[in-house]
Structure formats: C-alpha cells, structure tokens
Backbone as a printed PyTorch tensor [residue, N CA C, xyz], in Angstrom:
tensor([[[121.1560,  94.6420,  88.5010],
         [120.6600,  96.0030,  88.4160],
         [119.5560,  96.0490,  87.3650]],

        [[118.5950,  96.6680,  87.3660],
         [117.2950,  96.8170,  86.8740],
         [117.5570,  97.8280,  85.6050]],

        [[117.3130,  97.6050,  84.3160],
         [117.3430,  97.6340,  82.9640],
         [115.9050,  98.5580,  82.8440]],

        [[115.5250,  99.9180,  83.3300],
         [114.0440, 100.6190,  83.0110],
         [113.7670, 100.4360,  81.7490]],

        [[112.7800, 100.1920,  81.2640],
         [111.9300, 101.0720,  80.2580],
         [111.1940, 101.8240,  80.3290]],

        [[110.8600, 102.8600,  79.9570],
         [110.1920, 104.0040,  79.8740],
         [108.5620, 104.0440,  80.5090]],

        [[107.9230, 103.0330,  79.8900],
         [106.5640, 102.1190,  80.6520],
         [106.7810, 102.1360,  81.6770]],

        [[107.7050, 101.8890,  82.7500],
         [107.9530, 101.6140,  83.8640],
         [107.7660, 102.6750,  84.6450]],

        [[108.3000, 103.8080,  84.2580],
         [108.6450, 104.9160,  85.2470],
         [107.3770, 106.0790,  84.8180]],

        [[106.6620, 105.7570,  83.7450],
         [105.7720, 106.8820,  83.1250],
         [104.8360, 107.2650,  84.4340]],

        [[104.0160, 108.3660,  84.5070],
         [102.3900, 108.2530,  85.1920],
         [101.4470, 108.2150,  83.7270]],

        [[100.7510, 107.5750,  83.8860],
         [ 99.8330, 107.1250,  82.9810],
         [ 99.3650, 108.8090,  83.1760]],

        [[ 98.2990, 108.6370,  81.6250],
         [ 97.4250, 110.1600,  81.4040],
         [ 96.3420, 110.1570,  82.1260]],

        [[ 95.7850, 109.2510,  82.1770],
         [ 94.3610, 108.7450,  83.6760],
         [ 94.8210, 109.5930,  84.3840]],

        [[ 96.2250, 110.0050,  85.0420],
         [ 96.2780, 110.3300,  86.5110],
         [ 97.0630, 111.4980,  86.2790]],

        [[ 97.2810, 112.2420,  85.4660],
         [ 98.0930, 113.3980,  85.3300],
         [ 96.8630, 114.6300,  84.9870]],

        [[ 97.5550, 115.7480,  85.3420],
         [ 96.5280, 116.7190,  85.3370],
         [ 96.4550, 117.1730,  83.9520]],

        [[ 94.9660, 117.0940,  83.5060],
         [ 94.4650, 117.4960,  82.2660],
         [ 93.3130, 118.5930,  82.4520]],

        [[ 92.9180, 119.5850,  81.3570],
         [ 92.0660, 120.3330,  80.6380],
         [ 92.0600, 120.3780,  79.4670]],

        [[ 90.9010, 120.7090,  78.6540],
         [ 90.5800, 121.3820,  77.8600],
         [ 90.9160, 122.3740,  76.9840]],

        [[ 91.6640, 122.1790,  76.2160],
         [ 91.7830, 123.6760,  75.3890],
         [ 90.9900, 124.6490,  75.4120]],

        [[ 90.0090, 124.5570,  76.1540],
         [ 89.0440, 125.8150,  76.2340],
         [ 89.0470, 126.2110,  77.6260]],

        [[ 89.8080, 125.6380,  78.2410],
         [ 90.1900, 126.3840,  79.6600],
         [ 90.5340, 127.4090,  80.0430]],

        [[ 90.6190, 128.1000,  81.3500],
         [ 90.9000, 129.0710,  81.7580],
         [ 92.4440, 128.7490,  82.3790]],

        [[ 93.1970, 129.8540,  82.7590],
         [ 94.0650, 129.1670,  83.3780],
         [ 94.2880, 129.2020,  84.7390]],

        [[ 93.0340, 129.2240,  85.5880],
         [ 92.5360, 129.1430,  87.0320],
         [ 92.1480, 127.9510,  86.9450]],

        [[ 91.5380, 127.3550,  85.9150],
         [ 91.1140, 125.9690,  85.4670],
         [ 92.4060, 124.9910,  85.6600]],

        [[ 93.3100, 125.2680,  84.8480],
         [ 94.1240, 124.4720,  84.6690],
         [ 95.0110, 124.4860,  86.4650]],

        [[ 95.2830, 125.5780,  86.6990],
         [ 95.8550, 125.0150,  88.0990],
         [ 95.0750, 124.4930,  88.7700]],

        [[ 93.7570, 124.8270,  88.6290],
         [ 92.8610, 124.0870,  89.6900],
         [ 93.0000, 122.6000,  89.4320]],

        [[ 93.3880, 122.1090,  88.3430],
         [ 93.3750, 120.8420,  88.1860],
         [ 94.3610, 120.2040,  88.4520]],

        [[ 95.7670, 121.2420,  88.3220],
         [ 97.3240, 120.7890,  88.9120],
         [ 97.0790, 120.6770,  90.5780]],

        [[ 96.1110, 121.2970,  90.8660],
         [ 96.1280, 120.8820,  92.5030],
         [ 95.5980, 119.4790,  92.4100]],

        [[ 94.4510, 119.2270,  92.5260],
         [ 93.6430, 118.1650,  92.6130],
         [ 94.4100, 117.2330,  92.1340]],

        [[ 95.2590, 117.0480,  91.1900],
         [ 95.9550, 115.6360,  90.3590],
         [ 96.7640, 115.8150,  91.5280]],

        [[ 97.8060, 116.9180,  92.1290],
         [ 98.5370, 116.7480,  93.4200],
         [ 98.2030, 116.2570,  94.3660]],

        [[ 96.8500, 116.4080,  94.5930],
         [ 96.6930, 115.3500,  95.9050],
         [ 96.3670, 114.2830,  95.7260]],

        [[ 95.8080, 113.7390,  94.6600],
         [ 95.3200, 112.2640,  94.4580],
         [ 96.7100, 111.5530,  94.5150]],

        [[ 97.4930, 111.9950,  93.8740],
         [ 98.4690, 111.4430,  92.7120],
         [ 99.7870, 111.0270,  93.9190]],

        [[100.0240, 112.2380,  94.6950],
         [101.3210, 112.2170,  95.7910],
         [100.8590, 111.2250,  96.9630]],

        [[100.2160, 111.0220,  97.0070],
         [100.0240, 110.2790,  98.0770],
         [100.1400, 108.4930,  97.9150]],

        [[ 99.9150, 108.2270,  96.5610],
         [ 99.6390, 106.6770,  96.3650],
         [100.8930, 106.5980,  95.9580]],

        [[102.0710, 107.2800,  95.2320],
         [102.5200, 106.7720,  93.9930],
         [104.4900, 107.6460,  94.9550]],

        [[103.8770, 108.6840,  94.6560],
         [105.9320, 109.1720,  94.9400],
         [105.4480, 110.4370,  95.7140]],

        [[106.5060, 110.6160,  96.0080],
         [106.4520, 112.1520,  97.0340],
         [106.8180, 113.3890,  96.1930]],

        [[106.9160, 113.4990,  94.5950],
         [107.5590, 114.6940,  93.9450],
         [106.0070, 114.6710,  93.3740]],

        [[105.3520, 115.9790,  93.7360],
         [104.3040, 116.6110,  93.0050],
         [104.5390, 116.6510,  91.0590]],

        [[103.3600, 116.7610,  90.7170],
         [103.5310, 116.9920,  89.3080],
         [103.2470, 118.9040,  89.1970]],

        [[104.1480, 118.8140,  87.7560],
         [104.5790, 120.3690,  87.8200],
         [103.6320, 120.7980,  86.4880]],

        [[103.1800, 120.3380,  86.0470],
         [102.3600, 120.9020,  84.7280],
         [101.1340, 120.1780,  84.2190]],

        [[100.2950, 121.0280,  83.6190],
         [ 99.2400, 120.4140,  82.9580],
         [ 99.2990, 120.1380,  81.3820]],

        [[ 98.5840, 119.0750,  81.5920],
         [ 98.2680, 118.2090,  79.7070],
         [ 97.1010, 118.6580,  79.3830]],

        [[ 97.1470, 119.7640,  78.6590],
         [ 95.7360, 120.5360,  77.6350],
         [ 95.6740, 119.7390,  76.7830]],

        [[ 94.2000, 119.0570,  76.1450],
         [ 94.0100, 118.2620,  75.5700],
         [ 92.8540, 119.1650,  74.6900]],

        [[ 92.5790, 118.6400,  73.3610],
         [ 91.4950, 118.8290,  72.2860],
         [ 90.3160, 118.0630,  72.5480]],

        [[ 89.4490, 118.6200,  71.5740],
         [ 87.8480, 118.0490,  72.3640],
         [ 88.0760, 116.4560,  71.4760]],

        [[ 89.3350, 115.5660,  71.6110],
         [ 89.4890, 114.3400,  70.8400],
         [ 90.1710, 113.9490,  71.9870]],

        [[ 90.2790, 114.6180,  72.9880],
         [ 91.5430, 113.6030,  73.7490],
         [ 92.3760, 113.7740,  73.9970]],

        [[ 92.9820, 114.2660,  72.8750],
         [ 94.3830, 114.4280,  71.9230],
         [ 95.5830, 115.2360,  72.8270]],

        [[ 96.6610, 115.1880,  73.5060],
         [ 97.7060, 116.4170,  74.1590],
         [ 97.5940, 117.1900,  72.8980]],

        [[ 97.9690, 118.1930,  72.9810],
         [ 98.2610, 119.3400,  72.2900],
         [ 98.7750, 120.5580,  72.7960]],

        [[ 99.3300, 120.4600,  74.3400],
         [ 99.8370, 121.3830,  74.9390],
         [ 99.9570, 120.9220,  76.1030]],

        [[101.1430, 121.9060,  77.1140],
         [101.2970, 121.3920,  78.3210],
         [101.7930, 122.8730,  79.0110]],

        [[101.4180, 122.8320,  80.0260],
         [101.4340, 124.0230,  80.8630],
         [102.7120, 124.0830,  82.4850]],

        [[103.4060, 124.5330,  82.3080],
         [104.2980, 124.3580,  83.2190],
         [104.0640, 125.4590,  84.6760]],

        [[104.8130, 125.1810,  85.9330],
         [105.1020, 125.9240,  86.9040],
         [105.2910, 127.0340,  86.4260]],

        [[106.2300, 127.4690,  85.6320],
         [106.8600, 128.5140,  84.9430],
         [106.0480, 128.9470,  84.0230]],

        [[105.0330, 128.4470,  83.2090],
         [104.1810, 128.7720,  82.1960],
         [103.3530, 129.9310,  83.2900]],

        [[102.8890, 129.2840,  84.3530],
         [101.8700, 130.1830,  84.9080],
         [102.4480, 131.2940,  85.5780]],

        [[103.7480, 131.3380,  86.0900],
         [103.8610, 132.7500,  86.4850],
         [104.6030, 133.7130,  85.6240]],

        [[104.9390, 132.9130,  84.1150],
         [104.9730, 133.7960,  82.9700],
         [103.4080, 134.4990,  82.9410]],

        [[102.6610, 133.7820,  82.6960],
         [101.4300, 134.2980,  82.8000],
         [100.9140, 135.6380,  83.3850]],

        [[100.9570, 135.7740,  84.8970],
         [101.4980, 136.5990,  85.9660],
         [101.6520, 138.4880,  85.0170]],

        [[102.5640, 138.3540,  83.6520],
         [102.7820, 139.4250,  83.9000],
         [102.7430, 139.3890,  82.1200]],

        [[101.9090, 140.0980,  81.4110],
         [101.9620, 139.9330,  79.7390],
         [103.4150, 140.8170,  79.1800]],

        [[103.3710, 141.4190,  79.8980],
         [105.4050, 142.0090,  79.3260],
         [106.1650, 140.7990,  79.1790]],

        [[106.1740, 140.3740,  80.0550],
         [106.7490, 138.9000,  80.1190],
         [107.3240, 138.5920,  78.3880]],

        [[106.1840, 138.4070,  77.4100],
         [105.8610, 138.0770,  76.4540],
         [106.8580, 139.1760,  75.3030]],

        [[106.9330, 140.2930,  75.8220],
         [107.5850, 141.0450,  74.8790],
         [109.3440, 140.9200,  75.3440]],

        [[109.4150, 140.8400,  76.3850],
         [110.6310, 140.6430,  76.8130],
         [111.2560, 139.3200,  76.5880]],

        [[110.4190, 138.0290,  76.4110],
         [111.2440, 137.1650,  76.2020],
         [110.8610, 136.6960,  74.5030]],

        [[110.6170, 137.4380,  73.5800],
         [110.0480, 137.3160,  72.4090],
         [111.1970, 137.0920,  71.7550]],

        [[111.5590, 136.2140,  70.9060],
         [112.9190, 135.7630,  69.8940],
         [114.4530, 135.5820,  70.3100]],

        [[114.1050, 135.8240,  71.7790],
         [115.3610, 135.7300,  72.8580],
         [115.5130, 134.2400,  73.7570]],

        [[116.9450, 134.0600,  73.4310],
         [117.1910, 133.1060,  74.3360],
         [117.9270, 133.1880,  75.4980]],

        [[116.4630, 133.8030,  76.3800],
         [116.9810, 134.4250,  77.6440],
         [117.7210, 133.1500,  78.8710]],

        [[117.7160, 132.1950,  78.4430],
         [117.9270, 130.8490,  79.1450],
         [119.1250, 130.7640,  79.5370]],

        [[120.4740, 130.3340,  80.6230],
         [121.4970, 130.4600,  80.4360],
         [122.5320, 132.3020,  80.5760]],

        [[121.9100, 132.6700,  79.9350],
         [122.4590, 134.6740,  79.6030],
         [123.0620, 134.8590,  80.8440]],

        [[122.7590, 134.3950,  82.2620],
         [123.7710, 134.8200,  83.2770],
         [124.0360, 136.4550,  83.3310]],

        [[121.8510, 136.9280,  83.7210],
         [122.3340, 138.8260,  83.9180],
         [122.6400, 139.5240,  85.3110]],

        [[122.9880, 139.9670,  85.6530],
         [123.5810, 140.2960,  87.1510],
         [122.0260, 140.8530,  87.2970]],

        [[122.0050, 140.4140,  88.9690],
         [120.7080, 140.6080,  89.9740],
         [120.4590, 142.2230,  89.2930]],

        [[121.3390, 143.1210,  89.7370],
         [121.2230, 144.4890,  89.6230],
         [120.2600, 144.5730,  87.8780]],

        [[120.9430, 144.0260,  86.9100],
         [120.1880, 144.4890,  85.8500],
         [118.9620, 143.5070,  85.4190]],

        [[118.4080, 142.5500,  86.4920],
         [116.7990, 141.8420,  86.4270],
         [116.2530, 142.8260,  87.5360]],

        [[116.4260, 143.1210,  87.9610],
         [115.5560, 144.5130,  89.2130],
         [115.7820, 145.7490,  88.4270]],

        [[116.3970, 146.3090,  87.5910],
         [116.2150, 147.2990,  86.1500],
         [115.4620, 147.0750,  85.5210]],

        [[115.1460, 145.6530,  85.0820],
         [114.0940, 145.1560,  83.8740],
         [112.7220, 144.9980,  84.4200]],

        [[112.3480, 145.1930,  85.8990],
         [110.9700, 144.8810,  87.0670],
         [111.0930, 146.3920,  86.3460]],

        [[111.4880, 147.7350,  86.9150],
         [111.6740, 148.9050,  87.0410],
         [111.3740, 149.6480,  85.3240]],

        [[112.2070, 149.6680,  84.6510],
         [112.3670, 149.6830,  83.0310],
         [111.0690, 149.1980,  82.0780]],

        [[110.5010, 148.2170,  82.6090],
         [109.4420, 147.3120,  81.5440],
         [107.8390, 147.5370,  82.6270]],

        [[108.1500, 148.3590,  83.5810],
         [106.5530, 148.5210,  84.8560],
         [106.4290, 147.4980,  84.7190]],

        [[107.0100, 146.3240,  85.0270],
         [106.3940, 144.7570,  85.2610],
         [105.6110, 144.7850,  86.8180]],

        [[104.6050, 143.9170,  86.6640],
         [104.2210, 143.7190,  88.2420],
         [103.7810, 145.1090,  89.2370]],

        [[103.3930, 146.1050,  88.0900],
         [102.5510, 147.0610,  88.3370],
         [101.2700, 147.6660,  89.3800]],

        [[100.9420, 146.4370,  89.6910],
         [ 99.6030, 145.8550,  90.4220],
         [ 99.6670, 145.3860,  91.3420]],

        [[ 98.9950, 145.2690,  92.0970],
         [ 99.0940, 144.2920,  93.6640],
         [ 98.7050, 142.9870,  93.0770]],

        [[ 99.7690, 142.2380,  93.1280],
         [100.0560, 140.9130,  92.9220],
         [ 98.5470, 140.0570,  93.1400]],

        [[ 97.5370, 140.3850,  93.9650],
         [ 96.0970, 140.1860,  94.1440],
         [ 95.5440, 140.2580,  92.6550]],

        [[ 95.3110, 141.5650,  92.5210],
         [ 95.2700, 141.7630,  91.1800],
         [ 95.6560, 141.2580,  89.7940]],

        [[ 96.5300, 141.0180,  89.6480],
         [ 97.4690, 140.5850,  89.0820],
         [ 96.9890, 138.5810,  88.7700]],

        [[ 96.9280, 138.0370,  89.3850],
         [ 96.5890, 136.6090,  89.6840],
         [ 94.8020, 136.9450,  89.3820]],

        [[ 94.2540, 137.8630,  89.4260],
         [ 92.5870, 137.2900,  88.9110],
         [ 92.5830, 137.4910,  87.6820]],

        [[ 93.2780, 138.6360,  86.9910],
         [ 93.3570, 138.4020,  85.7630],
         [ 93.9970, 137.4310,  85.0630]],

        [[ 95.0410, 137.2610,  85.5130],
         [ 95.6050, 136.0130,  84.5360],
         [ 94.8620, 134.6810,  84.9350]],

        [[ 94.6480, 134.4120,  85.9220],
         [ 93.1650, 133.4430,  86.2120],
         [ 92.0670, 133.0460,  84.8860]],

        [[ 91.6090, 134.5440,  84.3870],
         [ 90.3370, 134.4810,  83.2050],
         [ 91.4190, 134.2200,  82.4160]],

        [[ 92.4920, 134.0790,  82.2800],
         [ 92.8010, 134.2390,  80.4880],
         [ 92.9760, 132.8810,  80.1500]],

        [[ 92.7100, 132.6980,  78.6430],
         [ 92.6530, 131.0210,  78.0870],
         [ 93.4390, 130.4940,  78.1350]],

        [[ 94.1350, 129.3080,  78.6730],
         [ 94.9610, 128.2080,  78.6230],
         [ 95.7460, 128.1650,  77.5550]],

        [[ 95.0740, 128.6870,  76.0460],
         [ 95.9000, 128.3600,  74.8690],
         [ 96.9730, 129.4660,  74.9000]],

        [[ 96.8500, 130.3370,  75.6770],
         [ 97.5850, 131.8030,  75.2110],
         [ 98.5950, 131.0170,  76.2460]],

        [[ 98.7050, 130.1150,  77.1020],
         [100.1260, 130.4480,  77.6370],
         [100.7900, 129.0340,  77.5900]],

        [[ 99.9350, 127.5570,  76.9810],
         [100.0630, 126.3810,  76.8670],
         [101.4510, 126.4880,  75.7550]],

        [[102.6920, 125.1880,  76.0860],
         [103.9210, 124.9850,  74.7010],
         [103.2640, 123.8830,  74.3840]],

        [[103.2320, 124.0670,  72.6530],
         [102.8410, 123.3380,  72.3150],
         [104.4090, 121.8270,  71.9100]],

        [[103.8990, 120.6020,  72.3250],
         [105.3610, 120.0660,  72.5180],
         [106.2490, 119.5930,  71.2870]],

        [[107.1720, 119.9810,  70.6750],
         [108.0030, 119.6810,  70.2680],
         [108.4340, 118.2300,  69.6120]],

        [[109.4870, 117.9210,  68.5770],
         [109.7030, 116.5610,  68.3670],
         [110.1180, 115.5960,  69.4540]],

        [[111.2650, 116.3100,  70.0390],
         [112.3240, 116.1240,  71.0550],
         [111.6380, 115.8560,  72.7370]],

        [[110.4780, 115.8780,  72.5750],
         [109.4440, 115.9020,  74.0840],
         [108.7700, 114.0460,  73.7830]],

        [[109.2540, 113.7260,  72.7530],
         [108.1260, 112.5930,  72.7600],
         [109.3590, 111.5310,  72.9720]],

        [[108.6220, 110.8560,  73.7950],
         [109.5310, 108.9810,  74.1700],
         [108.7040, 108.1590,  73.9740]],

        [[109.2650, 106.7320,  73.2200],
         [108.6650, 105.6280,  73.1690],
         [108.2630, 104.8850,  74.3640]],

        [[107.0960, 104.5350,  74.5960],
         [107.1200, 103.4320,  75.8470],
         [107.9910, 102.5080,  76.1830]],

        [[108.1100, 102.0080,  74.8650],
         [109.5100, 100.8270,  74.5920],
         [110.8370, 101.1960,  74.7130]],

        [[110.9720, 102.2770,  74.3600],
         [112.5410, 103.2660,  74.9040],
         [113.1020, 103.0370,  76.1650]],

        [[114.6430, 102.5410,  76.4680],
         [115.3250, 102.1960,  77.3140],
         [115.2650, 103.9180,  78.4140]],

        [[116.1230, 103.6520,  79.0620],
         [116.2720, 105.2200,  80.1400],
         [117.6290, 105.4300,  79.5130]],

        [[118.4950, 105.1170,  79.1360],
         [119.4820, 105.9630,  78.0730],
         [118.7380, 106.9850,  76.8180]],

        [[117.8220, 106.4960,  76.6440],
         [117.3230, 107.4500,  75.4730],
         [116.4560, 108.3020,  76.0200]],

        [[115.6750, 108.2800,  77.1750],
         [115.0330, 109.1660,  77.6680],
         [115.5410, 110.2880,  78.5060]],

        [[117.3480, 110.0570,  78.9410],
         [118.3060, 110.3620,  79.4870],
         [118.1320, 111.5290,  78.7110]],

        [[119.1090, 110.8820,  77.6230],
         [119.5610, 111.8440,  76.1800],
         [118.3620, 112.9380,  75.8930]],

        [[117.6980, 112.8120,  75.8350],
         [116.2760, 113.5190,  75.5850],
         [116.0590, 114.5230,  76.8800]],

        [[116.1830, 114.2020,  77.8170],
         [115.8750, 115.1060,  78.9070],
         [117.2530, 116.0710,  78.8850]],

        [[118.4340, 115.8350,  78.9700],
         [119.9710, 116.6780,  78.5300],
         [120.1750, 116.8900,  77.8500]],

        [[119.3100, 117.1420,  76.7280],
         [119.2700, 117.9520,  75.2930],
         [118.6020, 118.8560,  75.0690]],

        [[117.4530, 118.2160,  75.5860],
         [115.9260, 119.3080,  75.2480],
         [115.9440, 119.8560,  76.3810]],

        [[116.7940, 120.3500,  78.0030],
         [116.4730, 121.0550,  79.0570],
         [114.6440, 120.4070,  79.2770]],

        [[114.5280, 119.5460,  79.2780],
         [112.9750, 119.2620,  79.5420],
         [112.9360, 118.9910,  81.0650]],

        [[111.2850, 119.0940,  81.6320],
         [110.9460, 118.9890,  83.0440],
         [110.1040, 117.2440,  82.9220]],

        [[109.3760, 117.2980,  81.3820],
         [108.8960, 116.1960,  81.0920],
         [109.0580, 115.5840,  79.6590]],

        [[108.7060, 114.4180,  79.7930],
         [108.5180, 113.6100,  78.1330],
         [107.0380, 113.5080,  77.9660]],

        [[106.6810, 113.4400,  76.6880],
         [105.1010, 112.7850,  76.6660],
         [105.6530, 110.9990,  76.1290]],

        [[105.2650, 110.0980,  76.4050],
         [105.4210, 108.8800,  76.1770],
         [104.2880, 107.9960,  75.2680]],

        [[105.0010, 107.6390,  74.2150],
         [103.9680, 107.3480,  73.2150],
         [103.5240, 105.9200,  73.0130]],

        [[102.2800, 105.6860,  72.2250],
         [102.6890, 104.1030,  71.6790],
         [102.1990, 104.4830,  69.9750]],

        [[103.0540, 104.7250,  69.2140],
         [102.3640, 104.8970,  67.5730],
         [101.9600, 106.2830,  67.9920]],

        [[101.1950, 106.6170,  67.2630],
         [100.9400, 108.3540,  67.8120],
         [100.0890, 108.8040,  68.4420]],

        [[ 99.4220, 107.5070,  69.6740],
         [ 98.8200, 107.9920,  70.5260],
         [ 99.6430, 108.0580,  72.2710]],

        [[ 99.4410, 108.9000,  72.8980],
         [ 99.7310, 109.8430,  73.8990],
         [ 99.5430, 109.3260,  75.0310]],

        [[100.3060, 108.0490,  75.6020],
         [ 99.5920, 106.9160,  76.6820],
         [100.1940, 107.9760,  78.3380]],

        [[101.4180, 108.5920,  78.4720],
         [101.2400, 109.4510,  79.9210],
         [102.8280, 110.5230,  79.8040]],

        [[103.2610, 110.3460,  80.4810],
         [104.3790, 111.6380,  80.4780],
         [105.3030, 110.8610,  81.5630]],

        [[106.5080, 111.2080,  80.9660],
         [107.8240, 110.8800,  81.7180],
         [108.3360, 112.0900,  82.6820]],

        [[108.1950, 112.0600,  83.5880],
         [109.0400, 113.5230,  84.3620],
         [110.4420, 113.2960,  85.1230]],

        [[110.9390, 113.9980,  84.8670],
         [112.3890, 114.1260,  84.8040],
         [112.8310, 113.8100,  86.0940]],

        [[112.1450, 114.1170,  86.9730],
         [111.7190, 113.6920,  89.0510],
         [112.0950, 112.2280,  89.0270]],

        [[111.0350, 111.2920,  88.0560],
         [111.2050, 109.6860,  88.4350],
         [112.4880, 109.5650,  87.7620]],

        [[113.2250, 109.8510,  86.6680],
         [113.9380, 109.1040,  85.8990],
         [115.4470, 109.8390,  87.0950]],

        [[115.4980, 110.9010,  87.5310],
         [116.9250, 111.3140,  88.8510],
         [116.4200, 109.9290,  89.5170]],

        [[115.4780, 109.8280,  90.5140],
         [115.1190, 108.7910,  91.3560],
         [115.6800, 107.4590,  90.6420]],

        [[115.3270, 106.8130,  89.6480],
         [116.1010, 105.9300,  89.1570],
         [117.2830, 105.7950,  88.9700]],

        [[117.5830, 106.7270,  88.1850],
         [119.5070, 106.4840,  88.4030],
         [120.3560, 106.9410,  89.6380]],

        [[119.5770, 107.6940,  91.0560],
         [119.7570, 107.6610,  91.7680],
         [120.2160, 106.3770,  92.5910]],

        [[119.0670, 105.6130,  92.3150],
         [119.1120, 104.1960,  92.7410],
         [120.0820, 103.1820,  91.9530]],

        [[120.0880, 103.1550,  91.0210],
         [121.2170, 102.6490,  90.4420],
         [122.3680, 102.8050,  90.8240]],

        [[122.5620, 104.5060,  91.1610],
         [124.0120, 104.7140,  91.7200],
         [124.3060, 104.0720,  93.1950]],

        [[123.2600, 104.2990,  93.7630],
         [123.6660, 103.4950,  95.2950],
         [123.7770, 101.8390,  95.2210]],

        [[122.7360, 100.7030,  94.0070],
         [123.3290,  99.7430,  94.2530],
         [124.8110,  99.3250,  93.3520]],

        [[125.2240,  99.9780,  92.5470],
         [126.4250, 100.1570,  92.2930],
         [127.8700, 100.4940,  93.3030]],

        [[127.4800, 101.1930,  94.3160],
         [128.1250, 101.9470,  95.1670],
         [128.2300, 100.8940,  96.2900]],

        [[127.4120,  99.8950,  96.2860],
         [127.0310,  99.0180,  97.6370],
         [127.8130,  97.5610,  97.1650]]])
C-alpha cells in the first residue's frame, strides 16, 4: 500500500486559479473558471473550488472560496455572521427563511445583485489563511488528515520553508484514502 506525501497529491500553484489582490471579484471567478477547464480535464474529475489571491510579489495572501463568493452575493451577510459561530448551530429551516425576511437579504433581482458584487475588490471578501491551513510538502497524509479534521478546511496551502509551492484539497486526499480502503478491503 502506497505511503502519500503531501508532494504527491498537491496541484502545483502554476495550475491553480490565481489573482491579484487588486482584483475584482468577477475577476477572480473568471479565473476559477478558466483554471476549471484547463485543470479537469488533464489531471482529476473534482473541479477546484477557490481562488489563490496573490501580492504584487507572488506571495498567497488570501484565498477565495465557493462560499466566499456567494457570501459576497449579499453584504448583510457580513453583519449577520460578524463574531458568530454560525457553523454547526443546527437553526430550523423556518427560522433561516425569518432571517431572508427579518435582515431584507436578497432584496434585488438576483441579476442585480451578482453585477454588483462582480465590481467589488477581491480583498473585501478573500480569508486570509491561518496557521492550521499550511502543510509541509514533506508531510505524510496522517498529518494533512489531522489538519483537514480540525481546521473544517476545503484546502491546505503546501509549503517548502515559507514559500507557497500549491494547495492540498481535501477532494484528492478522500480519493486517496478512498483507495487505500478498497486495496485493504481486496
């Protein structure tokens, strides 16, 4: 049975979708498309779910999720989930269709709605990543395990020293121990 390291399963930063910190965030999906089609076709069938905002050095300094952008979608958003750990809370359907109703969320024809958050800058809705987001290249898949079932993460950034070589997503590393489990099972 095959022993991963982290190197193994990464997508390099060459091929993951990047912008600019001075982006828009019509920019940045526009670029989550385009890395989707290059990227799905040579390599695995699970699309990538977020963008790597980078500094005019290169540098990650943010990453933009599925969920980042249709937070985006609606700036209440922002007051409603402000110092709350709305994650988990388990609120009955009835009182999230109170909080659409209660907070005028989504006010607009959803048309609407998507050109504005389109113009707005990348930095206003980019997380900036955390201790707990970074994996060694050299790091086994037990530790990148641990890291993904701790931190609720979708991705890792994967390092060598403190530069930023691609991102671990949580997609390849199921697929791996997927596979593990079946030649175990066989």
């Amino acid at each position: 049975m095959k022993n991963y390291k982290v190197s193994e399963l990464m997508v390099p930063l060459s091929e993951y979708a990047t912008v600019t910190d001075d982006a828009t965030l019509f920019e940045a999906v526009m670029a989550l498309e385009k890395a989707q089609e290059k990227y799905s076709y040579r390599h695995s069938e699970y699309r990538h779910r977020a963008v790597l905002v980078l500094d005019k050095d290169k540098k990650v300094v943010g990453k933009v999720s599925q969920i980042d952008v249709l937070r985006a979608l609606e700036p209440k958003y922002e007051e409603i989930l402000e110092g709350r750990g709305m994650r988990g809370v388990g609120f009955s359907k009835k009182f999230l269709r109170t909080m659409l109703k209660d907070y005028v969320l989504f006010d607009s024809p959803l048309k609407d709605i998507c050109r504005k958050a389109a113009e707005q800058p990348i930095k206003k809705f980019m997380e900036t990543p955390t201790a707990g987001e970074f994996v060694a290249e050299t790091a086994d898949l037990n530790e990148a395990i641990h890291l993904f079932v701790l931190g609720h993460h979708q991705s890792l950034l994967v390092t060598r020293g403190e530069e930023i070589l691609g991102i671990l997503r949580l997609t390849d590393v199921f697929t791996a121990v997927f596979h593990m489990m079946k030649e175990c099972a066989l």
